[in-house]
C-alpha positions in Angstrom: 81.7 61.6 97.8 82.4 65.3 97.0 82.1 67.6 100.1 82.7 71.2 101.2 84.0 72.1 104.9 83.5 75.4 105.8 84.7 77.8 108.6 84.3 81.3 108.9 86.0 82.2 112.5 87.3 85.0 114.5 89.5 84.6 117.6 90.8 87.0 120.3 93.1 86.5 122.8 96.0 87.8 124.8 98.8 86.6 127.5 100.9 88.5 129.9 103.9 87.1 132.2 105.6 88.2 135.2 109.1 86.9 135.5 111.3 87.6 139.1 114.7 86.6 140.2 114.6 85.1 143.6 117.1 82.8 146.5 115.4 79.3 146.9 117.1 77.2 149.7 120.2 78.6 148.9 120.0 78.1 145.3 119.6 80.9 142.8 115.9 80.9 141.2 113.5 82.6 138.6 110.3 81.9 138.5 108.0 82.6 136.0 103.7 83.0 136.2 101.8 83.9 133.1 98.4 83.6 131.9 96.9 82.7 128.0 93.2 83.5 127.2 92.4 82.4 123.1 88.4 82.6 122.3 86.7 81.6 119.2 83.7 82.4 117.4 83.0 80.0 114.4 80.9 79.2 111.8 81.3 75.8 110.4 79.5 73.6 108.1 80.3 70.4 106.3 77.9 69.7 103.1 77.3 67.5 100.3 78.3 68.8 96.7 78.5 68.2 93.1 80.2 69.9 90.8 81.1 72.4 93.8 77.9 73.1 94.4 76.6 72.1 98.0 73.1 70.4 97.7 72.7 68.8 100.8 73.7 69.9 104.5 75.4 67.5 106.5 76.2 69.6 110.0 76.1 73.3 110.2 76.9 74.9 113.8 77.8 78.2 115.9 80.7 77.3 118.2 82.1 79.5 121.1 85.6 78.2 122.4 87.3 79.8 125.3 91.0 78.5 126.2 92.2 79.6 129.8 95.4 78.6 130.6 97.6 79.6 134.1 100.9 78.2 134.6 104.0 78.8 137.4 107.5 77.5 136.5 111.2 78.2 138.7 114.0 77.6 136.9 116.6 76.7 139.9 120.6 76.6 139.5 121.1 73.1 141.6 125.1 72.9 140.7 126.9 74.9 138.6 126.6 72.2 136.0 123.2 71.1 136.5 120.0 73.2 136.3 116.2 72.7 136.8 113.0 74.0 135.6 109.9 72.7 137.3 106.2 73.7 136.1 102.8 73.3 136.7 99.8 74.4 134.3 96.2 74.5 134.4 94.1 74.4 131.1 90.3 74.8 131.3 88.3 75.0 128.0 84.9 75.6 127.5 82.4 74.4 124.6 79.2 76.1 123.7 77.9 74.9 120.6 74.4 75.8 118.8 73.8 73.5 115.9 71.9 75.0 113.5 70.9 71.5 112.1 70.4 69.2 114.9 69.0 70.6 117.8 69.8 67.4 119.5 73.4 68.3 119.7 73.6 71.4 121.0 74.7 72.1 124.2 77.6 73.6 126.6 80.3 71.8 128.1 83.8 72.3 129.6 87.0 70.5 131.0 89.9 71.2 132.9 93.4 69.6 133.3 96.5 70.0 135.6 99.4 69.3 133.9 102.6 69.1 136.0 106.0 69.1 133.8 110.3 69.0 134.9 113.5 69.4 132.7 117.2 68.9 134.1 119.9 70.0 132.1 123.5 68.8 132.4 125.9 71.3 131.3 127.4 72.9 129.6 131.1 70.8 129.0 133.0 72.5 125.5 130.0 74.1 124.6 127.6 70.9 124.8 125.0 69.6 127.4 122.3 66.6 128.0 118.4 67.2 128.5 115.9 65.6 130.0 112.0 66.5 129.8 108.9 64.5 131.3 105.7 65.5 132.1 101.9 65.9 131.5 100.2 67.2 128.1 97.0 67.4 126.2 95.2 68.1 123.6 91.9 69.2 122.4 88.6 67.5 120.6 86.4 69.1 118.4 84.1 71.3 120.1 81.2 69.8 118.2 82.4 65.6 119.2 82.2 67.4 123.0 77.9 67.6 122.6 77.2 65.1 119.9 74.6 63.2 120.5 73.1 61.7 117.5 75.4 60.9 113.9 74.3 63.9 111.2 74.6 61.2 108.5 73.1 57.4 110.2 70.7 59.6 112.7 72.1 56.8 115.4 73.2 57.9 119.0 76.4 58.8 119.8 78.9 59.3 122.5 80.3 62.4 123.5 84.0 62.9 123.7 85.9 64.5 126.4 86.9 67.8 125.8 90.6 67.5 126.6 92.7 64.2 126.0 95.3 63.4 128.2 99.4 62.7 127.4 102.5 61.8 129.2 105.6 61.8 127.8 109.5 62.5 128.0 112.4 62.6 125.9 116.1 62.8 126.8 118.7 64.0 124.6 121.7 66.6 123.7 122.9 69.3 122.4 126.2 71.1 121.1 127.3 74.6 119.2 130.9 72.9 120.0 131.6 72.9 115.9 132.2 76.4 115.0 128.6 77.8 113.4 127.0 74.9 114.2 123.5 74.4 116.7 123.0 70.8 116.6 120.4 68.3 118.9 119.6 65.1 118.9 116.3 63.9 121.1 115.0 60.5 121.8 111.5 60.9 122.9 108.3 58.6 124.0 104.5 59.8 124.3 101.3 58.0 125.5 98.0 59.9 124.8 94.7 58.7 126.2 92.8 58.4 122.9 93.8 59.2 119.5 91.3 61.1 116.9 90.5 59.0 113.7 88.7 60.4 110.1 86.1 58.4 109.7 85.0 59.2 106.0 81.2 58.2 106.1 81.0 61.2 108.4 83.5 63.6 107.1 84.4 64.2 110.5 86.8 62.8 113.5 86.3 60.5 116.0 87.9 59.3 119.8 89.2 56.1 119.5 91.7 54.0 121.4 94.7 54.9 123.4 98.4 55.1 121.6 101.9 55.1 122.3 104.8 56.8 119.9 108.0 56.7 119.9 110.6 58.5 118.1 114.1 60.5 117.3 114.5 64.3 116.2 117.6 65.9 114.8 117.5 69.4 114.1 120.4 71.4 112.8 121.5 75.3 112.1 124.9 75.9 110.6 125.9 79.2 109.4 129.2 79.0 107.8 129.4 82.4 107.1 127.3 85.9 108.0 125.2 86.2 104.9 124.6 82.0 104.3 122.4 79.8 106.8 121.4 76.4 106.7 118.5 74.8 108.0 118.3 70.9 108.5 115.1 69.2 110.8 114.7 65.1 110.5 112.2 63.1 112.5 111.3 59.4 112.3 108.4 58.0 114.5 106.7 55.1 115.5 103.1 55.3 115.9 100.8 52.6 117.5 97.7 52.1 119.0 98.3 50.3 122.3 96.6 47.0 120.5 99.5 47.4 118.3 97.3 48.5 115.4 98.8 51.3 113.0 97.8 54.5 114.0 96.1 55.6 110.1 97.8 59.2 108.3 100.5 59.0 110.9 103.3 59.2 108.5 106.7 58.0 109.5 109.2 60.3 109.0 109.3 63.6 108.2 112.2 66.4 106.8 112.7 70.0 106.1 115.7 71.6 104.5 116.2 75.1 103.6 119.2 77.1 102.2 119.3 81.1 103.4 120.8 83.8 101.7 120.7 87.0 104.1 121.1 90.5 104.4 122.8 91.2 101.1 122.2 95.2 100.5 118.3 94.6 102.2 117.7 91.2 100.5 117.4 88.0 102.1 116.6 84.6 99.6 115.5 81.3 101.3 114.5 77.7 99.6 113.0 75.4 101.6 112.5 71.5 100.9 109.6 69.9 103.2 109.2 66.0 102.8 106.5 63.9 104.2 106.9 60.4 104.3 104.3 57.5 104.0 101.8 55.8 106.4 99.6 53.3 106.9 96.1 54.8 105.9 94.1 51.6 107.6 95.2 49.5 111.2 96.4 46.9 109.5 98.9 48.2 107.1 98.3 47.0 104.0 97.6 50.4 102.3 99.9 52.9 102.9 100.3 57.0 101.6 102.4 58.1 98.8 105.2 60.2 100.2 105.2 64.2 98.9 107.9 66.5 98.0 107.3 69.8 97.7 109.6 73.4 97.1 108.9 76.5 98.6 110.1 80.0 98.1 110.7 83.4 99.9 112.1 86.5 98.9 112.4 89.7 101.2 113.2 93.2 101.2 113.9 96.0 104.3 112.9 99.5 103.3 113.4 101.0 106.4 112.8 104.0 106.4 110.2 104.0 103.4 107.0 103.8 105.6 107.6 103.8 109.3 110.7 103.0 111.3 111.4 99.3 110.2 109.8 97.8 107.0 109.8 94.8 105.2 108.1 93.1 101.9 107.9 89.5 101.5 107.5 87.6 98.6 106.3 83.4 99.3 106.3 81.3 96.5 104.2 77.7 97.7 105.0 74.8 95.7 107.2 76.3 93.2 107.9 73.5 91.1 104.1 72.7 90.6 104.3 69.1 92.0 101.0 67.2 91.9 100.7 65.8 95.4 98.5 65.2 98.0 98.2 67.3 101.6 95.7 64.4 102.5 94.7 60.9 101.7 92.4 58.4 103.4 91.5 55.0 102.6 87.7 54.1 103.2 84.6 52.8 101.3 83.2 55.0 98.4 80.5 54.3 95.7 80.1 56.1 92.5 77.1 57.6 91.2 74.6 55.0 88.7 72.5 52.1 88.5 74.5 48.6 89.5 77.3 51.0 91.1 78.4 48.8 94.5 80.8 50.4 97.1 83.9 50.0 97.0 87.4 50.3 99.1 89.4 52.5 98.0 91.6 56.2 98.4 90.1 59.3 98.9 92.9 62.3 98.5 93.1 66.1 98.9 95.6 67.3 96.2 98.4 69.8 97.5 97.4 73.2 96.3 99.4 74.3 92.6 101.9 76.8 92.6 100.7 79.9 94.3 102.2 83.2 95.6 101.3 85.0 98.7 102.5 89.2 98.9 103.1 90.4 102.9 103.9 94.0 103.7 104.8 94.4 107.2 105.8 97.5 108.9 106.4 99.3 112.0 106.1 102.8 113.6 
């Protein structure tokens, strides 16, 4: 069950905004309009291998992928203690794909989606204020699940998925810097999507499947107790169903981050970072569930302004730096082994974390 997925992709892009103070019934307003273009040109391929060698082509495509997005937002002083931002976006994205190994699911298609969003903020009382966010979301399939019409592996017909999935969703929370160094918040929030995305391992691809509802609470922390020394603390625990009440599979349940920053001492700033994902069902019915990972990460940097160019910088990433042998991904699905008498079998199917690795970034400015 060995495979290689391949992309080879370049994208382009750009965004501009126009931001302008303004009266509004009385009230003092800004209002905001901006615009976000992203295309993509991509190669990808997924294929059989052994040994790392690909001997057999499952799906090899072109894709084009152009994002347009438009969006308006005011942000509107009701009270002196309670402010507003309403918004409105528009998102249109448009498919072209030419597969190079099925004619029979090439094609173009697009979609577009209005997505109206409001946040009221209480505030501020000794340095603290109450939130509250709703509105309409979305996210985007595969371009290649939007003109799919026959599976690359079975050669049965298939349906093609909508190009953007709808959400709704709010949260309502607080947050203080009324502790001295401290930025704390604490958000309760709820989200419905239209259909969820499931690997299905036969394929080696994703699939639209039912609609889900999560739940969930997020606590994120920055305390600097003095000028050179910054911690970083982010928590999350969710709930993640299907709205049959099946276990959504890979959605983990909580997550963690925790870093420790040393800063600006004579050009050098230190971090160490913790990142901890937590277990989750890998099948609806939760009887088979991921190993949580734990992993360490590194960064060093140095400023050498004035070196090359007005402000310079080298950075220094260390990626797992205590080796740990985990996995990024795991499924659970049916497999069967190579040889005569060989019957499938359930079982897990991982993607190890990468080993230790280092990564060297020069960055600069004229």
């Amino acid at each position: 069950d060995q495979f290689s997925q391949q992309d080879r992709r370049s994208v382009y892009g750009l965004q501009a905004s126009q931001a302008w103070s303004h009266g509004l019934a009385g009230l003092d307003a800004r209002t905001e309009a901006g615009v976000q273009l992203r295309h993509d040109r991509a190669r990808v391929g997924l294929f059989d291998t052994q040994a790392r060698q690909a001997f057999h082509t499952v799906r090899d495509d072109r894709l084009r992928e152009t994002a347009l997005g438009m969006y308006l937002q005011s942000h509107v002083t009701l009270q002196p203690w309670l402010r507003s931002v309403l918004g409105l976006r528009a998102d249109r994205m448009q498919f072209d794909v030419d597969s190079l190994s099925n004619a029979a699911n090439s094609g173009k298609t697009s979609d577009f989606q209005v997505s109206p969003k409001l946040s009221l903020v209480a505030g501020p009382w000794q340095r603290s204020e109450v939130f509250l966010n709703l509105g309409r979301g979305l996210h985007s399939n595969d371009a290649r699940g939007t003109t799919a019409r026959v599976d690359p592996r079975s050669g049965d017909a298939l349906k093609a998925v909508p190009g953007l999935v709808a959400s709704q969703g709010w949260e309502i929370g607080a947050r203080s810097e009324a502790w001295p160094g401290l930025q704390t918040s604490l958000a309760y929030w709820h989200l419905d999507f239209d259909s969820e995305l499931v690997y299905i391992g036969d394929a080696g691809a994703t699939e639209a499947s039912a609609a889900s509802r999560r739940h969930g609470v997020e606590w994120n922390n920055r305390w600097t107790p003095s000028r050179h020394v910054l911690f970083d603390a982010d928590l999350a625990w969710t709930h993640a169903r299907f709205v049959n009440g099946d276990h959504i599979p890979n959605a983990v349940d909580s997550v963690a981050s925790l870093a420790m920053t040393l800063q600006d001492l004579a050009g050098w700033t230190a971090s160490l970072q913790w990142r901890y994902l937590g277990s989750g069902a890998l099948i609806e019915d939760n009887t088979v569930r991921s190993d949580p990972s734990s992993t360490f990460n590194l960064r060093l940097m140095r400023r050498l302004d004035g070196w090359v160019g007005r402000h310079s910088e080298l950075t220094l990433d260390v990626f797992n730096l205590f080796n740990r042998q985990v996995n990024d991904i795991q499924y659970q699905y049916a497999y069967q082994m190579p040889g005569a008498g060989q019957s499938p079998q359930e079982g897990r199917i991982v993607h190890p974390a990468e080993p230790r690795s280092l990564r060297l970034t020069w960055r600069t400015a004229f």
